[in-house]
OpenMM code with the backbone's topology and positions (N, CA, C; nanometers):
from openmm import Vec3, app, unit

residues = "UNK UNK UNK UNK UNK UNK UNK UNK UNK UNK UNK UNK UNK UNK UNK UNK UNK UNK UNK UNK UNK UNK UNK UNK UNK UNK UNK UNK UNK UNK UNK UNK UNK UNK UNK UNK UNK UNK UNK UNK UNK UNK UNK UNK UNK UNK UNK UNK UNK UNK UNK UNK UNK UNK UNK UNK UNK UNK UNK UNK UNK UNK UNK UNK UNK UNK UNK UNK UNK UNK UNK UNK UNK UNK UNK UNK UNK UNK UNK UNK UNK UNK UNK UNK UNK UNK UNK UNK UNK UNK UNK UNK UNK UNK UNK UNK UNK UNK UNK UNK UNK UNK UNK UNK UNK UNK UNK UNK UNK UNK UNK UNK UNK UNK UNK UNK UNK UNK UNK UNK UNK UNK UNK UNK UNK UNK UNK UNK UNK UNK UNK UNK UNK UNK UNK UNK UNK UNK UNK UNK UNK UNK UNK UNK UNK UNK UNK UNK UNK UNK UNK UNK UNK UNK UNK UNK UNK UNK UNK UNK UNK UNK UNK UNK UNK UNK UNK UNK UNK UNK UNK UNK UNK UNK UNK".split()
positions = [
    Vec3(-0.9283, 9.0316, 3.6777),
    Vec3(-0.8077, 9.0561, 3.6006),
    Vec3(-0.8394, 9.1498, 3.4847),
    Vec3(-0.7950, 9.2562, 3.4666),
    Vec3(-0.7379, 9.3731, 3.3845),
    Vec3(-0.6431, 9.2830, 3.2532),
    Vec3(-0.7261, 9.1848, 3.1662),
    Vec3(-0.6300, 9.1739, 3.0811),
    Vec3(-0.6189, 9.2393, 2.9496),
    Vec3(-0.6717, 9.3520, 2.9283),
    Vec3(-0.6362, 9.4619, 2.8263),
    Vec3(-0.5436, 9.5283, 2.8911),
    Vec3(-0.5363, 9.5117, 2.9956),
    Vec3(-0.4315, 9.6561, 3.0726),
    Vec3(-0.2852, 9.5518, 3.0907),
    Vec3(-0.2725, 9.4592, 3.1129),
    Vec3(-0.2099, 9.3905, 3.0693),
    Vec3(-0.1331, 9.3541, 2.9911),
    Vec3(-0.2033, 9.3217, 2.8287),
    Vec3(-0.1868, 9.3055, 2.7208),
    Vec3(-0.1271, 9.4714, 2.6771),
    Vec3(-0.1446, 9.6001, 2.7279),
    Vec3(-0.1631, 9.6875, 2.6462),
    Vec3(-0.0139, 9.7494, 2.6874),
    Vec3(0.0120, 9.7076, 2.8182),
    Vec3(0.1436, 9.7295, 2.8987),
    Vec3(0.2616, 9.6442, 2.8463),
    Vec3(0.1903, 9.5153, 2.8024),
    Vec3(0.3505, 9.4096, 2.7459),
    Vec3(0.3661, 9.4997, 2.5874),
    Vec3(0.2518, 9.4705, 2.5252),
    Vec3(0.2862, 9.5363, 2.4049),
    Vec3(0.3350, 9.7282, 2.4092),
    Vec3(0.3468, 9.7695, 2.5160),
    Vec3(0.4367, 9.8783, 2.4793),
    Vec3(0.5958, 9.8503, 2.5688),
    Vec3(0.6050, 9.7287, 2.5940),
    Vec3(0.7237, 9.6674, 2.6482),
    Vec3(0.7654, 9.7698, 2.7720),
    Vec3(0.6545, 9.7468, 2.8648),
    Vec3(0.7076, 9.8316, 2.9888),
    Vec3(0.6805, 9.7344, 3.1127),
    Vec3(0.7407, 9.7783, 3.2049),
    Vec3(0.7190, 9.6438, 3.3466),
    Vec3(0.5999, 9.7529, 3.4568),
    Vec3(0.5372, 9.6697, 3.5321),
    Vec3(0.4499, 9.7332, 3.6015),
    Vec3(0.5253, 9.8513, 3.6893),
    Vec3(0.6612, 9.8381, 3.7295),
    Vec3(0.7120, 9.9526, 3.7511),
    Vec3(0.7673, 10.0396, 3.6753),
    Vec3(0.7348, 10.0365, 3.5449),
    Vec3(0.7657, 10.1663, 3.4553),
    Vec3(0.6109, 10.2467, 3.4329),
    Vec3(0.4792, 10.1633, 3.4570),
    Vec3(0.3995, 10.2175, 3.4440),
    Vec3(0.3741, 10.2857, 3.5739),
    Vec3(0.3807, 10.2233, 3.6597),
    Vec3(0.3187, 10.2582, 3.8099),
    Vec3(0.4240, 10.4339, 3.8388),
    Vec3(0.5312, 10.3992, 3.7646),
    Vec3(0.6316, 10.5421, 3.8076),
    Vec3(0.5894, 10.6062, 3.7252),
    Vec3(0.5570, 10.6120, 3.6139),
    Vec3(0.4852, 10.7156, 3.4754),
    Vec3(0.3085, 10.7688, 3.5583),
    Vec3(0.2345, 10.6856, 3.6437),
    Vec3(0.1775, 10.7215, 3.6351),
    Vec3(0.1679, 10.7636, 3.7939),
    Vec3(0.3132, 10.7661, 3.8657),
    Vec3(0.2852, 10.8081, 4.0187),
    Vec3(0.2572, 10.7892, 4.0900),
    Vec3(0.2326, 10.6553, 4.0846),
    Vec3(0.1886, 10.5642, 4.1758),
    Vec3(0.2680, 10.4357, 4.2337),
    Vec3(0.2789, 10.3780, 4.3456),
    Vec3(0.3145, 10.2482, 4.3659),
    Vec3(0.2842, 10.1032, 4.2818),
    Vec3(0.3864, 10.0675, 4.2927),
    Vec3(0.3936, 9.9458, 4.1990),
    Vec3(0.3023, 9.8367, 4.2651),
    Vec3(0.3037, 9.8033, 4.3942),
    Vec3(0.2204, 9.6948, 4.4469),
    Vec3(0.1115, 9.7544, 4.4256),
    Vec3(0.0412, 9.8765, 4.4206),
    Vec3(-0.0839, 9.9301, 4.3917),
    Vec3(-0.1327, 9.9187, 4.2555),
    Vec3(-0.0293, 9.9664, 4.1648),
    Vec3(-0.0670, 9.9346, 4.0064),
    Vec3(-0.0745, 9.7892, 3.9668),
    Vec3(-0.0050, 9.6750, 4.0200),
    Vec3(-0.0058, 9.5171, 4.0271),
    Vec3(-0.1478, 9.4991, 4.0767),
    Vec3(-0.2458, 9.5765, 4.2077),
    Vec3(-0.3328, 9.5099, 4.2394),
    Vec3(-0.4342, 9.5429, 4.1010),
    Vec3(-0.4164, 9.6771, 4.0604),
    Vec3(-0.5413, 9.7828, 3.9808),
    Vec3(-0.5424, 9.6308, 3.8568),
    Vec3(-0.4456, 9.6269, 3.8266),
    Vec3(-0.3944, 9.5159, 3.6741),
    Vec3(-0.4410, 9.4059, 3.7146),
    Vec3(-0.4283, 9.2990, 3.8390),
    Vec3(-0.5348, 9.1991, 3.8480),
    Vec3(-0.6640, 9.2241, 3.9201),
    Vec3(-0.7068, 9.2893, 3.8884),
    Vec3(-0.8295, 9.3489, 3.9322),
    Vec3(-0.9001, 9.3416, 4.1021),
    Vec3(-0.7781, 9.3237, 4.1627),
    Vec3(-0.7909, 9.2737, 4.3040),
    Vec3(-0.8807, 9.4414, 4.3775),
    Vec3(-0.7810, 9.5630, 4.2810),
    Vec3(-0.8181, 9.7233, 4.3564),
    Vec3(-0.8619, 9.7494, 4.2283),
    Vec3(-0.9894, 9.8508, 4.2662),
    Vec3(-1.0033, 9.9606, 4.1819),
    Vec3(-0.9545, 10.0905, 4.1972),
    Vec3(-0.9154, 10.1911, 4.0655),
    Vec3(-0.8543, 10.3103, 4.1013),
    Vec3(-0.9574, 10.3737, 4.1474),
    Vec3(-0.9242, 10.5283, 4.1951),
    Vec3(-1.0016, 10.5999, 4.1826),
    Vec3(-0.9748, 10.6886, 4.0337),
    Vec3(-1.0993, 10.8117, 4.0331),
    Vec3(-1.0971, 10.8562, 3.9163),
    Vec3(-0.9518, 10.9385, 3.8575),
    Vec3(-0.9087, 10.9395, 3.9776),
    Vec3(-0.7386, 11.0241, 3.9065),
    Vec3(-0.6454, 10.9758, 3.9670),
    Vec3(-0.6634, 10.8202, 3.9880),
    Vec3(-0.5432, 10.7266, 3.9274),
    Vec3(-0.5829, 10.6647, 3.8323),
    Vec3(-0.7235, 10.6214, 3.7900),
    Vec3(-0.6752, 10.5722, 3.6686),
    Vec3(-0.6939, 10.6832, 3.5212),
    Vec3(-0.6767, 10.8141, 3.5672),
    Vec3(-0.6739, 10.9110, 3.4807),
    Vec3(-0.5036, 10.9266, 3.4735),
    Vec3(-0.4688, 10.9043, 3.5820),
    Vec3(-0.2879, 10.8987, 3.5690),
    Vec3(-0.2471, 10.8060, 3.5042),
    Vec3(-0.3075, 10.6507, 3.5108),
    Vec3(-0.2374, 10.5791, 3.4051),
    Vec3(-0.3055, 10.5827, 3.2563),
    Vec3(-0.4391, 10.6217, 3.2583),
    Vec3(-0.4387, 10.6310, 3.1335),
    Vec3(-0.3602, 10.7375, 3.0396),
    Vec3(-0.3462, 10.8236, 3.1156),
    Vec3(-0.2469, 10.8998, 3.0297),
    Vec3(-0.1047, 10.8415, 3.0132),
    Vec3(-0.0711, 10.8422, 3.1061),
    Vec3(0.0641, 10.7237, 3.0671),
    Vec3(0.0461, 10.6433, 2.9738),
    Vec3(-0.0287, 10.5742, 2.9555),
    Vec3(-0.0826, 10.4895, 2.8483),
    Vec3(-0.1346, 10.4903, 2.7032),
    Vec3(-0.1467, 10.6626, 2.7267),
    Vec3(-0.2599, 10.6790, 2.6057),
    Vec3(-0.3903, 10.5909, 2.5816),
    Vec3(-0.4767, 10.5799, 2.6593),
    Vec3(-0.5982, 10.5360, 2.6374),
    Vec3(-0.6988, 10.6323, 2.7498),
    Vec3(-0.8252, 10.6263, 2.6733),
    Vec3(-0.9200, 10.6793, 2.7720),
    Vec3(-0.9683, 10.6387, 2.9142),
    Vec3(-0.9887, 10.7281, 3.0055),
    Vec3(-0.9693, 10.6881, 3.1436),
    Vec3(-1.1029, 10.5669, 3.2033),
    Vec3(-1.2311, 10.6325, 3.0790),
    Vec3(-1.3238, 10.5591, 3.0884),
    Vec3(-1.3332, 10.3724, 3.0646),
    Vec3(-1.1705, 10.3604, 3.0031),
    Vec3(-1.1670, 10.2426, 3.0068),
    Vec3(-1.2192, 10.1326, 3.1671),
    Vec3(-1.1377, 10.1951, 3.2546),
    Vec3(-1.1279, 10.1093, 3.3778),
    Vec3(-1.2631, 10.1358, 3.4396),
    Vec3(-1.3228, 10.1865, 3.3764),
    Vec3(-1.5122, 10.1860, 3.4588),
    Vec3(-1.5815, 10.1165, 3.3420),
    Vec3(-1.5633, 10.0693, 3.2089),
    Vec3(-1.5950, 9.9649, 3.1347),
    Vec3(-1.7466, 9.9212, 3.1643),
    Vec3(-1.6946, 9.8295, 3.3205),
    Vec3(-1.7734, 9.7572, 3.3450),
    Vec3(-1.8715, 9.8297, 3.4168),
    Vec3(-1.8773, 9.9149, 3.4815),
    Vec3(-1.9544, 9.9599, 3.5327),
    Vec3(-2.0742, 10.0977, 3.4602),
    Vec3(-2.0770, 10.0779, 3.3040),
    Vec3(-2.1378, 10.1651, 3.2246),
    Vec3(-2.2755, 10.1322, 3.2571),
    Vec3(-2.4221, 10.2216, 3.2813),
    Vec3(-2.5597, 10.2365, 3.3150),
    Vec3(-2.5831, 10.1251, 3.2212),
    Vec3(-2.6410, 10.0338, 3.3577),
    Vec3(-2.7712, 9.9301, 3.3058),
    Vec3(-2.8316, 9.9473, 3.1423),
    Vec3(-2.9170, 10.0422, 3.1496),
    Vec3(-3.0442, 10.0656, 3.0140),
    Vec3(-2.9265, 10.0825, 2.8926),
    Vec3(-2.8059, 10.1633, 2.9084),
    Vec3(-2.6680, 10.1544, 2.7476),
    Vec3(-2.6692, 10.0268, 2.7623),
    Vec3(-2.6125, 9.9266, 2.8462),
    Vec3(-2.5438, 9.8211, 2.8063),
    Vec3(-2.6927, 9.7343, 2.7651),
    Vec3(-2.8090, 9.7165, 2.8233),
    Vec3(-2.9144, 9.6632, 2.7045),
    Vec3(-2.9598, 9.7341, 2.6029),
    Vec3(-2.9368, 9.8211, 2.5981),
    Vec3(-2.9768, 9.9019, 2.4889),
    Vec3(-2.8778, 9.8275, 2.3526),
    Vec3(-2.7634, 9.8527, 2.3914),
    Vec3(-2.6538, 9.8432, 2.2649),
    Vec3(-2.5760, 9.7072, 2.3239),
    Vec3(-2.5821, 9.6125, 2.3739),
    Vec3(-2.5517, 9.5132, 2.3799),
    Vec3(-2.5655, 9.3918, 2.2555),
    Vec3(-2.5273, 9.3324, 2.1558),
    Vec3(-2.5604, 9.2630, 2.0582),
    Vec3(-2.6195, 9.3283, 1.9917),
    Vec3(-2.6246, 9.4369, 1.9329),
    Vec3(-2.6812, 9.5857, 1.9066),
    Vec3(-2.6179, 9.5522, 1.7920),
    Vec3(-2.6617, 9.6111, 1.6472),
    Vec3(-2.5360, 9.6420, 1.5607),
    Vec3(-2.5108, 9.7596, 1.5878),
    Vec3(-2.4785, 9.8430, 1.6724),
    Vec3(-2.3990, 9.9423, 1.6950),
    Vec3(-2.2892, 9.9674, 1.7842),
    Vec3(-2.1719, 10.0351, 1.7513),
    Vec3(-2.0630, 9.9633, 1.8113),
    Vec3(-1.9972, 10.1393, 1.8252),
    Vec3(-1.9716, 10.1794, 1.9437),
    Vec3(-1.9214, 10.2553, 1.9828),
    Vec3(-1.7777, 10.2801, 2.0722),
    Vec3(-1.7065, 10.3606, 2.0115),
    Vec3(-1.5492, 10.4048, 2.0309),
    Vec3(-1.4806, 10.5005, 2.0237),
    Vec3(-1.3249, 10.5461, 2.0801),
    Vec3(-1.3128, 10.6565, 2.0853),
    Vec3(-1.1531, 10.6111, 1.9970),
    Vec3(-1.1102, 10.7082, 1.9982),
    Vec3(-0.9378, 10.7189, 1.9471),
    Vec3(-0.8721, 10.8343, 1.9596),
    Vec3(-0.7064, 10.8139, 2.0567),
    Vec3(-0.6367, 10.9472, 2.0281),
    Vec3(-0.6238, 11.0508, 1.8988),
    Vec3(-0.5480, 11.1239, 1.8718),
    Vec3(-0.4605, 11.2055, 1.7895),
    Vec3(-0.4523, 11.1033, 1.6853),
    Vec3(-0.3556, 11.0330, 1.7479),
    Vec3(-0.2932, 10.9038, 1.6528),
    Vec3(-0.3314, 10.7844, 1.5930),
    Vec3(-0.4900, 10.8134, 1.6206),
    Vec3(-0.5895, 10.7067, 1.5318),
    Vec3(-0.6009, 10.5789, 1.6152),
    Vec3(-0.5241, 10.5815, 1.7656),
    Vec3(-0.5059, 10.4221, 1.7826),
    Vec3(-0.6714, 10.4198, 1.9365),
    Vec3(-0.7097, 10.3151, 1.8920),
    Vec3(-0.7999, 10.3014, 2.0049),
    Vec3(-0.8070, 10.2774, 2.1201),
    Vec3(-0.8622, 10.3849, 2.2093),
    Vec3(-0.8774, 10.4076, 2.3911),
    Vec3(-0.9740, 10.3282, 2.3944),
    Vec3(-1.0582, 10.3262, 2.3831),
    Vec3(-1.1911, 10.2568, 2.4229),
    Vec3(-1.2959, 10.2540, 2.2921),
    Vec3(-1.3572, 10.1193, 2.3292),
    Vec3(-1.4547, 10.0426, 2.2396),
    Vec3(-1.5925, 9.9636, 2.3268),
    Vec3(-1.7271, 10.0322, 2.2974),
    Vec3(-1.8134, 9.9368, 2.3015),
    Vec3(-1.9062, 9.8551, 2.2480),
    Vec3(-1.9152, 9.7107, 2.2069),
    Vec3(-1.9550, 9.6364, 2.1603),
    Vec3(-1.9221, 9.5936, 2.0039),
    Vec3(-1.7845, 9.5789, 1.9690),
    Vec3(-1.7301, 9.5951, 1.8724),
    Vec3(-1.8178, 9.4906, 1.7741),
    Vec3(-1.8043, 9.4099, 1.6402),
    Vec3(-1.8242, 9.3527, 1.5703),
    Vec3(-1.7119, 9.1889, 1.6622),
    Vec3(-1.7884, 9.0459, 1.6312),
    Vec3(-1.7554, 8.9567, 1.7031),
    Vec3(-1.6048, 8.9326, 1.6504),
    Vec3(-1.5402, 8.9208, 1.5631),
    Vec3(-1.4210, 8.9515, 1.4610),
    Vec3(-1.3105, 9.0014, 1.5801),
    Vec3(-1.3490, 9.1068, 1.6547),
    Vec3(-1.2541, 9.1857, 1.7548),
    Vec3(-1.3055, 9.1790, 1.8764),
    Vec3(-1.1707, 9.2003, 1.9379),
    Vec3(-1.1781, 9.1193, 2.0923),
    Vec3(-1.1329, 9.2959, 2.1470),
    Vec3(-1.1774, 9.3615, 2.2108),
    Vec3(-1.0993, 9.4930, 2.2880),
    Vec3(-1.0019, 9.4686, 2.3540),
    Vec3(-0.9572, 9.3413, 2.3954),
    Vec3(-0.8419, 9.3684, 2.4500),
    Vec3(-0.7339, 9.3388, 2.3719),
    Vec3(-0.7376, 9.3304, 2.2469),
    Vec3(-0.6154, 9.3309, 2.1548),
    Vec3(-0.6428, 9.4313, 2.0929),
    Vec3(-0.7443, 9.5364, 2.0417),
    Vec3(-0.7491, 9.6501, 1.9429),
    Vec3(-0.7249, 9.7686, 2.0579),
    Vec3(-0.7434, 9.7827, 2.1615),
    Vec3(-0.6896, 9.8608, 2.2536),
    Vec3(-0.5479, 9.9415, 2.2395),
    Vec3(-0.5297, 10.0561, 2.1977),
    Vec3(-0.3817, 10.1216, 2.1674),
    Vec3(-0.3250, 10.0580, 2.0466),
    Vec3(-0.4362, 10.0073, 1.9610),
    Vec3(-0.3891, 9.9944, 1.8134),
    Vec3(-0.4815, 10.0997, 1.6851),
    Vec3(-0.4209, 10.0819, 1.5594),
    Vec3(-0.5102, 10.1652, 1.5069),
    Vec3(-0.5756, 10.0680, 1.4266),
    Vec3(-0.6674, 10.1230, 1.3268),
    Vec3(-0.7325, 9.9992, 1.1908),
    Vec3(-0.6471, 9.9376, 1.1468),
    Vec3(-0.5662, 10.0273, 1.0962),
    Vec3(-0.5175, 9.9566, 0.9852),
    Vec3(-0.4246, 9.8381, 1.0757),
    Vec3(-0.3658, 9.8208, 1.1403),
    Vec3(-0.2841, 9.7705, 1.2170),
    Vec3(-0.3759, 9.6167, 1.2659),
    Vec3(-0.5076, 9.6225, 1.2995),
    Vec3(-0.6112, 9.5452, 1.2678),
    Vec3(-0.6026, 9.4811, 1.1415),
    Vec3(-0.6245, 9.5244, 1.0314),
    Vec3(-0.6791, 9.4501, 0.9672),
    Vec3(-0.6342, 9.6040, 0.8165),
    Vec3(-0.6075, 9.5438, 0.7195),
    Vec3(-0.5999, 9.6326, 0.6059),
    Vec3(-0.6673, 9.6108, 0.4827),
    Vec3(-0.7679, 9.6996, 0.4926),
    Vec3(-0.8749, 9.6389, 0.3924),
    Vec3(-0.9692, 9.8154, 0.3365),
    Vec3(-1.0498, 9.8155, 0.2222),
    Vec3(-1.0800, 9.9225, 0.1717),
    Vec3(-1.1844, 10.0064, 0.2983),
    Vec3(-1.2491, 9.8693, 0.4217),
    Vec3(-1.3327, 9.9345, 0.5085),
    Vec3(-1.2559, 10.0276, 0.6100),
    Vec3(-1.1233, 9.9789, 0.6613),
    Vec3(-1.0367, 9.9929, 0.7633),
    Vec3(-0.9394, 10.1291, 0.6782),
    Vec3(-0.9306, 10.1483, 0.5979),
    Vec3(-0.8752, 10.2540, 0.4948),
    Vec3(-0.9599, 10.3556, 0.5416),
    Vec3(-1.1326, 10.3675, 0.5193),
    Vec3(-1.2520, 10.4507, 0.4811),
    Vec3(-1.2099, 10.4815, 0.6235),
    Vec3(-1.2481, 10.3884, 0.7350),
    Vec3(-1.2543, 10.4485, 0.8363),
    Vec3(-1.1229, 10.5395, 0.9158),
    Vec3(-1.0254, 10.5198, 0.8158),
    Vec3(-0.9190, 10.5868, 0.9225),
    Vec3(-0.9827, 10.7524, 0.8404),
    Vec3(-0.9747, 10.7554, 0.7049),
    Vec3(-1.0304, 10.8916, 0.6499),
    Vec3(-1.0947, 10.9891, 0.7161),
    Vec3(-1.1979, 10.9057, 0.7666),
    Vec3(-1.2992, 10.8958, 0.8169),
    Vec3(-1.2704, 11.0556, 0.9149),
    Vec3(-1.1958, 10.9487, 0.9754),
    Vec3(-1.1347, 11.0447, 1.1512),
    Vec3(-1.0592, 11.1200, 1.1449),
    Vec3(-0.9692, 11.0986, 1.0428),
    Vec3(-0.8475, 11.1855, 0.9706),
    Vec3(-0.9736, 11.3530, 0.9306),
    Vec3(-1.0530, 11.2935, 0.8579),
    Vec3(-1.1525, 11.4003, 0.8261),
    Vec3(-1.2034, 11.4909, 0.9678),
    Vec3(-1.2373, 11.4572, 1.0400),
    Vec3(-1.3213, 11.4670, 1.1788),
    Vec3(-1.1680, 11.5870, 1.2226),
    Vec3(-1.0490, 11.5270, 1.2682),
    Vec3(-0.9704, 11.5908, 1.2996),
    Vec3(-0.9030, 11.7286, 1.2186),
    Vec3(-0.9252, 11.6669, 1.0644),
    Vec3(-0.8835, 11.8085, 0.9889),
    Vec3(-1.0057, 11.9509, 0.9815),
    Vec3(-1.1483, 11.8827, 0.9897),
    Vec3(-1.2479, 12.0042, 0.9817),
    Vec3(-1.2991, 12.0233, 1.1153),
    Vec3(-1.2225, 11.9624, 1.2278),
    Vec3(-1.2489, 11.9889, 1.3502),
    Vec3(-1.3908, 11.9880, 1.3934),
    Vec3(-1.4761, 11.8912, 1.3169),
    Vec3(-1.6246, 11.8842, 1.3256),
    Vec3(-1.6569, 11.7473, 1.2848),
    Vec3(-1.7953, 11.7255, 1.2832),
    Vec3(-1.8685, 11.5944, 1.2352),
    Vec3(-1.8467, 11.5381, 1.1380),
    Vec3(-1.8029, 11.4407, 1.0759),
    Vec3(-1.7927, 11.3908, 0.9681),
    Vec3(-1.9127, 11.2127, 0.9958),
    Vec3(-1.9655, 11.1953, 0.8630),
    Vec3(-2.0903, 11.0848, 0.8585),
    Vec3(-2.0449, 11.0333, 0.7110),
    Vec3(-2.0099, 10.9001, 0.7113),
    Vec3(-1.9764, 10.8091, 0.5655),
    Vec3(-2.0885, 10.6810, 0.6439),
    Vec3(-2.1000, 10.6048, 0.5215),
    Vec3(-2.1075, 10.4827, 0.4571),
    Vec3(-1.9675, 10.4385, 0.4560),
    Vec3(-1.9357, 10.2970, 0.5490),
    Vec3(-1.7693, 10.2372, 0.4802),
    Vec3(-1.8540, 10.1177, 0.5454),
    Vec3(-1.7794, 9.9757, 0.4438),
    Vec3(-1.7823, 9.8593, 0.3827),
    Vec3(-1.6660, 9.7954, 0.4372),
    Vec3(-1.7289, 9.7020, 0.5003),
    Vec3(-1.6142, 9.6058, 0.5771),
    Vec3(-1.6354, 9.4474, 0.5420),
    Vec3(-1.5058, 9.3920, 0.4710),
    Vec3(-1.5141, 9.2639, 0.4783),
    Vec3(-1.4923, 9.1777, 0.5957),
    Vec3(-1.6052, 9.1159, 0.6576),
    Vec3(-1.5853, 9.0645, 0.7912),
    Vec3(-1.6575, 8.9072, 0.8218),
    Vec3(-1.6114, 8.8238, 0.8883),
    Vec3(-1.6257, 8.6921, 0.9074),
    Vec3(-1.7587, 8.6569, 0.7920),
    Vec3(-1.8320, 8.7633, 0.8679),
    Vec3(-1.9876, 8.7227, 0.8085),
    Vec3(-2.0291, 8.7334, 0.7292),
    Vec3(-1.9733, 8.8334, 0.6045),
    Vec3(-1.9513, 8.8534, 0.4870),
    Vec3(-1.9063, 9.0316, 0.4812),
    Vec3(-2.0027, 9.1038, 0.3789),
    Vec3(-1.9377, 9.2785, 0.3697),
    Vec3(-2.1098, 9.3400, 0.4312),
    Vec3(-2.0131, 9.3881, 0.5443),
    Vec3(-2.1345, 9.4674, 0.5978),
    Vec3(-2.0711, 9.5892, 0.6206),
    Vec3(-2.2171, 9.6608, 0.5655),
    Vec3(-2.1534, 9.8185, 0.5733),
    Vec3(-2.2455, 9.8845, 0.6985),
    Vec3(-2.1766, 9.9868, 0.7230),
    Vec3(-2.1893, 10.0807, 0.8358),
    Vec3(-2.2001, 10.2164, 0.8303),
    Vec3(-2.2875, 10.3035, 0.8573),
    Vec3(-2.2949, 10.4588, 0.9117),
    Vec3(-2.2384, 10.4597, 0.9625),
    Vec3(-2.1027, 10.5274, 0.9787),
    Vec3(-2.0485, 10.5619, 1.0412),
    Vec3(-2.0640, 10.7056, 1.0783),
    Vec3(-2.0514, 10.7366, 1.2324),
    Vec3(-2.0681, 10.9305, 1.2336),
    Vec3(-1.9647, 10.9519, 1.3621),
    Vec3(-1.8426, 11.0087, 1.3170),
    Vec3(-1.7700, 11.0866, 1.3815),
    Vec3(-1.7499, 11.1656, 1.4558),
    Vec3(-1.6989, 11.2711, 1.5569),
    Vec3(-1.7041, 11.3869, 1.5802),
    Vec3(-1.5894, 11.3708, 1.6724),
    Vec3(-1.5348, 11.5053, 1.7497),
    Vec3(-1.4077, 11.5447, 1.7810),
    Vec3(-1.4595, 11.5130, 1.9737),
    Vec3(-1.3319, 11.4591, 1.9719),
    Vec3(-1.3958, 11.4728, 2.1310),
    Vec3(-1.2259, 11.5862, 2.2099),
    Vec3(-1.2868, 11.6421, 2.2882),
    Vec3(-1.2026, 11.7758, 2.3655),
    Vec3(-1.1848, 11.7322, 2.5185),
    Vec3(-1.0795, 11.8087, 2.5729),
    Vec3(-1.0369, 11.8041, 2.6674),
    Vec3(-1.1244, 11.9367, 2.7501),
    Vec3(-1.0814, 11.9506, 2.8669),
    Vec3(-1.1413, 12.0830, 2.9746),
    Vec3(-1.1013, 12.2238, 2.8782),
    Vec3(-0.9454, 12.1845, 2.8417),
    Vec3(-0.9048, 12.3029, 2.7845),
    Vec3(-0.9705, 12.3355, 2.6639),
    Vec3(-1.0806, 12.2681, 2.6115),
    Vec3(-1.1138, 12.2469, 2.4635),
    Vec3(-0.9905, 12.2292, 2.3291),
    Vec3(-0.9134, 12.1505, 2.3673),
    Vec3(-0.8489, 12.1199, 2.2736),
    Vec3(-0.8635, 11.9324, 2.2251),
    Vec3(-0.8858, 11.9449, 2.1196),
    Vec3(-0.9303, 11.8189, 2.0350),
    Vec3(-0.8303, 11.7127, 2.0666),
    Vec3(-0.8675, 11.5888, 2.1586),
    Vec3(-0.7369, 11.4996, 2.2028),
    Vec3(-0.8055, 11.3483, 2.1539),
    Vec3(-0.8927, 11.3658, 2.0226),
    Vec3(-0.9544, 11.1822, 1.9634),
    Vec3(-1.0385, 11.2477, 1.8829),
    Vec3(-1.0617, 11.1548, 1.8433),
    Vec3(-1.2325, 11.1125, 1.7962),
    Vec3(-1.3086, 11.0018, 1.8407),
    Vec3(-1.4546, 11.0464, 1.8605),
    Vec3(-1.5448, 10.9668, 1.8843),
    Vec3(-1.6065, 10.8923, 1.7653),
    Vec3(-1.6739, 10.7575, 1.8147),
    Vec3(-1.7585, 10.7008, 1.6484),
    Vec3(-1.8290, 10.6119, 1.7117),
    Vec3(-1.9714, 10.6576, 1.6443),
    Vec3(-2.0972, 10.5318, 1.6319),
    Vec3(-2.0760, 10.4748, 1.4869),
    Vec3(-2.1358, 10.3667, 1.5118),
    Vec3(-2.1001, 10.2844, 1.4072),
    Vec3(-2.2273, 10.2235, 1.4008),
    Vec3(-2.3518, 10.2315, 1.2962),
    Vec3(-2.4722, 10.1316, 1.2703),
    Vec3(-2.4463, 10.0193, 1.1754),
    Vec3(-2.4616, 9.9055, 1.1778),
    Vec3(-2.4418, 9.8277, 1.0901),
    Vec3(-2.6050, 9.8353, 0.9767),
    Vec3(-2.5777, 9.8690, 0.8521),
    Vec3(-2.6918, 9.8669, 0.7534),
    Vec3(-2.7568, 9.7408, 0.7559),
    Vec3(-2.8503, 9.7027, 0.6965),
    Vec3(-2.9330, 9.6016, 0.6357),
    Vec3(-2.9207, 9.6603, 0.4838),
    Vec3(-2.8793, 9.4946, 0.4491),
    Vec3(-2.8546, 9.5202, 0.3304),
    Vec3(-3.0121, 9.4332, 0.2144),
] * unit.nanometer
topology = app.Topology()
chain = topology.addChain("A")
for resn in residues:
    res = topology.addResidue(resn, chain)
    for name in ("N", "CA", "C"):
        topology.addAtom(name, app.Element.getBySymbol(name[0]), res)
């Protein structure tokens, strides 16, 4: 079961046949992709992620190379992407606080509103206005107390090279 895809479909209040027609496809086919009975291929689920606004790399998630997922697994480093509109396509290994399948097609602040979740929208806001790298320090109050983070930015592009997110690693400091 696909329950971010799920969750990400009620909260934009659409029925599996408003997505399955947005993204051109059959509805009993988009019902199987959503309980995880079928997998897409790479340009159907590039069709619904665009329908969707989220990255296509979502629905291969699970299937990211062995040595990343031990590498950065319980890692303090937490890697993600975001449209135009600041709201998040994809996330890996977030802080325990967030679950991906509720921050999925949301933005920070909408999360959580706090001076860390502020820094970081800047952050990207920055990345998108100098169309390049941007690297802060931002401070997050979180379950475990305020842990701060390197954060390092950069623009992520389409074929056409036009800027459609930002990317972000995220190190958690020792304080």
């Amino acid at each position: 079961m696909r329950k971010w895809l799920v969750q990400l479909r009620k909260e934009k209040k659409l029925t599996q046949q408003q997505v399955a027609a947005g993204a051109h496809i059959d509805r009993a086919y988009y019902a199987q992709i959503e309980s995880g009975s079928r997998n897409p291929s790479m340009a159907v689920a590039s069709q619904i992620a665009n329908f969707l606004n989220v990255n296509t790399s979502i629905f291969f998630s699970e299937h990211i190379s062995e040595p990343f997922m031990i590498a950065l697994t319980n890692s303090p480093i937490v890697v993600a992407h975001c449209d135009l509109k600041l709201r998040y396509t994809w996330m890996f290994n977030p802080h325990p606080d967030f679950n991906t399948e509720i921050l999925i097609g949301k933005r920070d602040d909408e999360l959580d509103l706090n001076e860390g979740t502020s820094g970081l929208i800047e952050l990207k806001k920055a990345v998108l206005r100098t169309k390049g790298p941007v690297r802060r320090k931002i401070s997050f109050p979180l379950s475990d107390g305020l842990l701060t983070y390197d954060v390092f930015g950069q623009p992520i592009y389409n074929e056409s090279k036009d800027i459609i997110g930002v990317a972000t690693v995220s190190t958690e400091l020792l304080t």
